[in-house]
ZAKOLRO-70047 format. One line per 8 residues: number of its first residue (from 1); their letters; for each residue x, y, z of N, C-alpha, C. Coordinates in steps of 0.1 Angstrom, whole numbers, plus 5000, padded with zeros to 4 digits. Atoms other than C-alpha are relative to their C-alpha. Layout:
NUM> a> X/Y/Z/X/Y/Z/X/Y/Z  ...
END
This chain:
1> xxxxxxxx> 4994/5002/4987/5141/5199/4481/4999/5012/5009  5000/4994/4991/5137/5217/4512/5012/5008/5010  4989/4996/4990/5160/5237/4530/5000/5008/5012  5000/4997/4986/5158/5246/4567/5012/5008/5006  4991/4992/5003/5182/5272/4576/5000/4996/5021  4997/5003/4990/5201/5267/4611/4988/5010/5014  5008/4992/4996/5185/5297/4625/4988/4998/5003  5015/5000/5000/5150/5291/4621/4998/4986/5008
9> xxxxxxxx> 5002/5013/4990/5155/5255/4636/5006/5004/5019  4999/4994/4986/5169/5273/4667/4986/5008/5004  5014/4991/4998/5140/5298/4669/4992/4988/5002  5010/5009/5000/5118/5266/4664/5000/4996/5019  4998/5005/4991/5133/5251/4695/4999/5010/5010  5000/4984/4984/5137/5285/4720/4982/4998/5001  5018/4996/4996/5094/5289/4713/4993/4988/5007  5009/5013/4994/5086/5251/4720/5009/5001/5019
17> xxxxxxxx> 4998/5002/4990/5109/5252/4748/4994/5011/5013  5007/4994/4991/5094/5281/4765/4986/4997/4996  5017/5002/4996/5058/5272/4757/4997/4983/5007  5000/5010/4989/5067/5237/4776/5003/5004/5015  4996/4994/4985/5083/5259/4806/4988/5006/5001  5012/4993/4992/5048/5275/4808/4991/4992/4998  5011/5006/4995/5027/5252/4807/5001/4988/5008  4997/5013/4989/5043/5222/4831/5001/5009/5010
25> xxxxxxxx> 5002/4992/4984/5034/5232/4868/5014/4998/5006  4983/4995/4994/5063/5245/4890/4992/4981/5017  5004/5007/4984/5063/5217/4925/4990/5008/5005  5014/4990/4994/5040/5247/4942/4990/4999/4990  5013/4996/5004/5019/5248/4917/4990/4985/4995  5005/5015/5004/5013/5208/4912/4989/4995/5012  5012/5000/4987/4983/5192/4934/5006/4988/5005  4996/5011/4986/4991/5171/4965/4994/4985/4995
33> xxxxxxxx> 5003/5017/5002/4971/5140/4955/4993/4998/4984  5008/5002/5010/4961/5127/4924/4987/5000/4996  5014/4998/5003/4935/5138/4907/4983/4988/5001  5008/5008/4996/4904/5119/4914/5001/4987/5009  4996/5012/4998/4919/5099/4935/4995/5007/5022  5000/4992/4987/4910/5110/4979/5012/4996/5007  4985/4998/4992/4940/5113/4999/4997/4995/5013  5007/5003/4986/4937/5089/5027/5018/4998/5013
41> xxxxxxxx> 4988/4999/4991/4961/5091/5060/4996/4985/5005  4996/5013/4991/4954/5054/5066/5000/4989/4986  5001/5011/5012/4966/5025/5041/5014/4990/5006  4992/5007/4995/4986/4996/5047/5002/4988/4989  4995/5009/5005/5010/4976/5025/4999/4986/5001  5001/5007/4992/5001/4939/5035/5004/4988/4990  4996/5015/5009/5019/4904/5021/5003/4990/5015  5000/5008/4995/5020/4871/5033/5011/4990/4996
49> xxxxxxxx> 4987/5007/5008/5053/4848/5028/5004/4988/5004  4996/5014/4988/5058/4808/5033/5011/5002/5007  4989/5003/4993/5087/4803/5055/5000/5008/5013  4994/4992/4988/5104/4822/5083/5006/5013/4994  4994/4982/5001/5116/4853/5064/4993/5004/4989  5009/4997/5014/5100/4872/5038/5008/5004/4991  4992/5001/5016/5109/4866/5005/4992/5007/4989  5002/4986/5006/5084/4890/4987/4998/4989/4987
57> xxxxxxxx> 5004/5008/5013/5076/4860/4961/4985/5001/4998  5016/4998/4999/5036/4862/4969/4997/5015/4998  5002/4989/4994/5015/4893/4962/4996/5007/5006  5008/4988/4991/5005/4923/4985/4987/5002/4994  5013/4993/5005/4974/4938/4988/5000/5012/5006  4998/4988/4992/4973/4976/4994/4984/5001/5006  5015/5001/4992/4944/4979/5023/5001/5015/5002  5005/4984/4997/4926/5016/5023/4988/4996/5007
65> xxxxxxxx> 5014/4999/4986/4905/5024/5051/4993/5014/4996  5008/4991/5000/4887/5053/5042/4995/5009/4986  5012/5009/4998/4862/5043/5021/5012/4988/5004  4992/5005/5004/4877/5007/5028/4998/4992/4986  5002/5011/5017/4887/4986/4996/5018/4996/4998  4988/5003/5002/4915/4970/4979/5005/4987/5007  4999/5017/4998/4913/4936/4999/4988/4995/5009  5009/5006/4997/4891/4910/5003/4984/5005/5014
73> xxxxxxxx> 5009/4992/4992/4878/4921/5035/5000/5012/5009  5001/4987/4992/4881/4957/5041/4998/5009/5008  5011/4995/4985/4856/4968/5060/5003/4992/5015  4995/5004/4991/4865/4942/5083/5013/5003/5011  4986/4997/4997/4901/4947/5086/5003/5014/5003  5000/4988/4995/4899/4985/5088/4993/4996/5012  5010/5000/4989/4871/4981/5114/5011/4993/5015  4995/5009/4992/4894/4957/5133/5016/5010/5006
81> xxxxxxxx> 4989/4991/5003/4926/4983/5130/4996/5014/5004  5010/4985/4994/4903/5014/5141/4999/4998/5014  5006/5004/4985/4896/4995/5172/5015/4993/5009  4989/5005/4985/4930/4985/5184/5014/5013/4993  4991/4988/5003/4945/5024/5170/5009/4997/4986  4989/5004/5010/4964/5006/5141/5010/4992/5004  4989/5009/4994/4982/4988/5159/4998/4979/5001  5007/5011/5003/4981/4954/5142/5006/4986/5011
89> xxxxxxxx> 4998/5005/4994/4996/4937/5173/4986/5003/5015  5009/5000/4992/4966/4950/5193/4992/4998/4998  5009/5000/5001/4945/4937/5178/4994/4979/5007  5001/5013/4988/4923/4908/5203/5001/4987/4990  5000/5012/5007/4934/4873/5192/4986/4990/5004  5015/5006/4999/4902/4849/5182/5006/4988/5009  4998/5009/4991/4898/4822/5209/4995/4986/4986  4999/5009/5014/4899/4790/5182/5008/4987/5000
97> xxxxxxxx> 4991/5011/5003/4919/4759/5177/5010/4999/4987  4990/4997/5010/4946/4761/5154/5008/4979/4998  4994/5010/4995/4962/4727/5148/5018/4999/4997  4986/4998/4995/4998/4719/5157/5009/4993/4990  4988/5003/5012/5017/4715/5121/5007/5012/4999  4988/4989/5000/5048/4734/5117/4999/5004/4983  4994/4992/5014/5044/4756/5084/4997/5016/5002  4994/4989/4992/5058/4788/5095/4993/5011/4984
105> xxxxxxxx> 5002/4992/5011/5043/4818/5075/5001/5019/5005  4998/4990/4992/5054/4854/5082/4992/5013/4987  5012/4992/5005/5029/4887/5077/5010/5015/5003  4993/4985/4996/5043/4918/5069/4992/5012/4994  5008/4987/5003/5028/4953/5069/5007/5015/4998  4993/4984/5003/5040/4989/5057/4996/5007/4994  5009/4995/5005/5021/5016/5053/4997/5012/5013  4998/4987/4986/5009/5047/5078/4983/4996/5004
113> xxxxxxxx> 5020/4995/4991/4973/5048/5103/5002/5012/5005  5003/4992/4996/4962/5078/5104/5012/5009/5005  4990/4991/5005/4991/5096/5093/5018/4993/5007  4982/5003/4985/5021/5079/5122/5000/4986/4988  4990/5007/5008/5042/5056/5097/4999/4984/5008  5004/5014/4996/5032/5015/5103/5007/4993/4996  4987/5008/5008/5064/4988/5096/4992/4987/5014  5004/5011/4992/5052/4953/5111/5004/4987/4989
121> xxxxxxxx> 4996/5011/5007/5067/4919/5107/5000/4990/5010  5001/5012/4988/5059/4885/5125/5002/4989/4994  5001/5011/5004/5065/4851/5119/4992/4989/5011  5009/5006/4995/5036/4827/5128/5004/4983/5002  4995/5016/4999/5040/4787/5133/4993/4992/4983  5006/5009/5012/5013/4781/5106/4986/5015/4997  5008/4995/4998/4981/4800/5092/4989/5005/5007  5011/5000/4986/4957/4794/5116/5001/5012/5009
129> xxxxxxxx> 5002/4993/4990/4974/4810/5140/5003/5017/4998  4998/4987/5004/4984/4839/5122/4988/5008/5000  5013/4996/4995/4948/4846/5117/4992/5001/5011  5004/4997/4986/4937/4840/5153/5003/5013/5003  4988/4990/4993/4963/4868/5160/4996/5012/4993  4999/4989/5009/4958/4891/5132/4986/5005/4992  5009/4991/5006/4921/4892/5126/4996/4997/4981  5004/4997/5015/4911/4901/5091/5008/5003/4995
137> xxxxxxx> 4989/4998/5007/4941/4916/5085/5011/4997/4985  4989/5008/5013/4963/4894/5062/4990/4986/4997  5009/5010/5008/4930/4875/5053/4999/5003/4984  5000/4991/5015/4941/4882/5015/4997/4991/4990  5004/5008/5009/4929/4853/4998/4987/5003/5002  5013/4998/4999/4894/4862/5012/4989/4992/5008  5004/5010/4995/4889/4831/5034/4998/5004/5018
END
């Protein structure tokens, strides 16, 4: 049988604990964005929700613009979002026919363009028109 004497299990612990304090980075010395990963100042949280309020049951799709990716049509949707500043109320509604059934679907967005912080929430009458309105945006099925 082995006997480990109190001491030497302290000593054990003081050496591991300082050779974990030197080798875990201090905050300053940690890197800004994850490794392999580019650090982009424009991305946008984007979900779609039946009803009139959002219930957060469907899921998001995180949209990165720069490369784009991460939903269906990103290139589009960036492109479309570049051209009305991020501002996904500015962006021109398609001239279209939408037809006139009531199923209410509301599009919400949260996320920063180009660094200034983006919170957007609308409630539409039905698909259609949400899309007329919004572009490529919360085209997240890919349709």
């Amino acid at each position: 049988m082995t006997y480990t004497s109190p001491t030497a299990v302290r000593g054990a612990l003081l050496a591991a604990t300082a050779l974990l304090a030197f080798l875990v980075p201090t905050p300053a010395q940690a890197d800004p964005a994850p490794r392999g990963a580019a650090a982009s100042d424009s991305w946008l949280l984007l979900g779609v929700d039946r009803g009139e309020t959002r219930t957060g049951t469907t899921p998001g799709r995180l949209l990165l613009c720069d490369p784009p990716q991460g939903h269906p049509r990103a290139a589009e949707a960036c492109a479309e979002l570049a051209a009305a500043d991020g501002r996904i109320t500015g962006i021109p509604a398609r001239d279209t026919y939408c037809p006139m059934v009531h199923a209410p679907v509301t599009a919400h967005a949260r996320g920063q363009w180009r660094g200034q912080p983006v919170e957007y929430t609308e409630t539409f009458p039905n698909r259609c028109v949400m899309e007329a309105r919004t572009g490529s945006v919360f085209a997240l099925d890919g349709s």
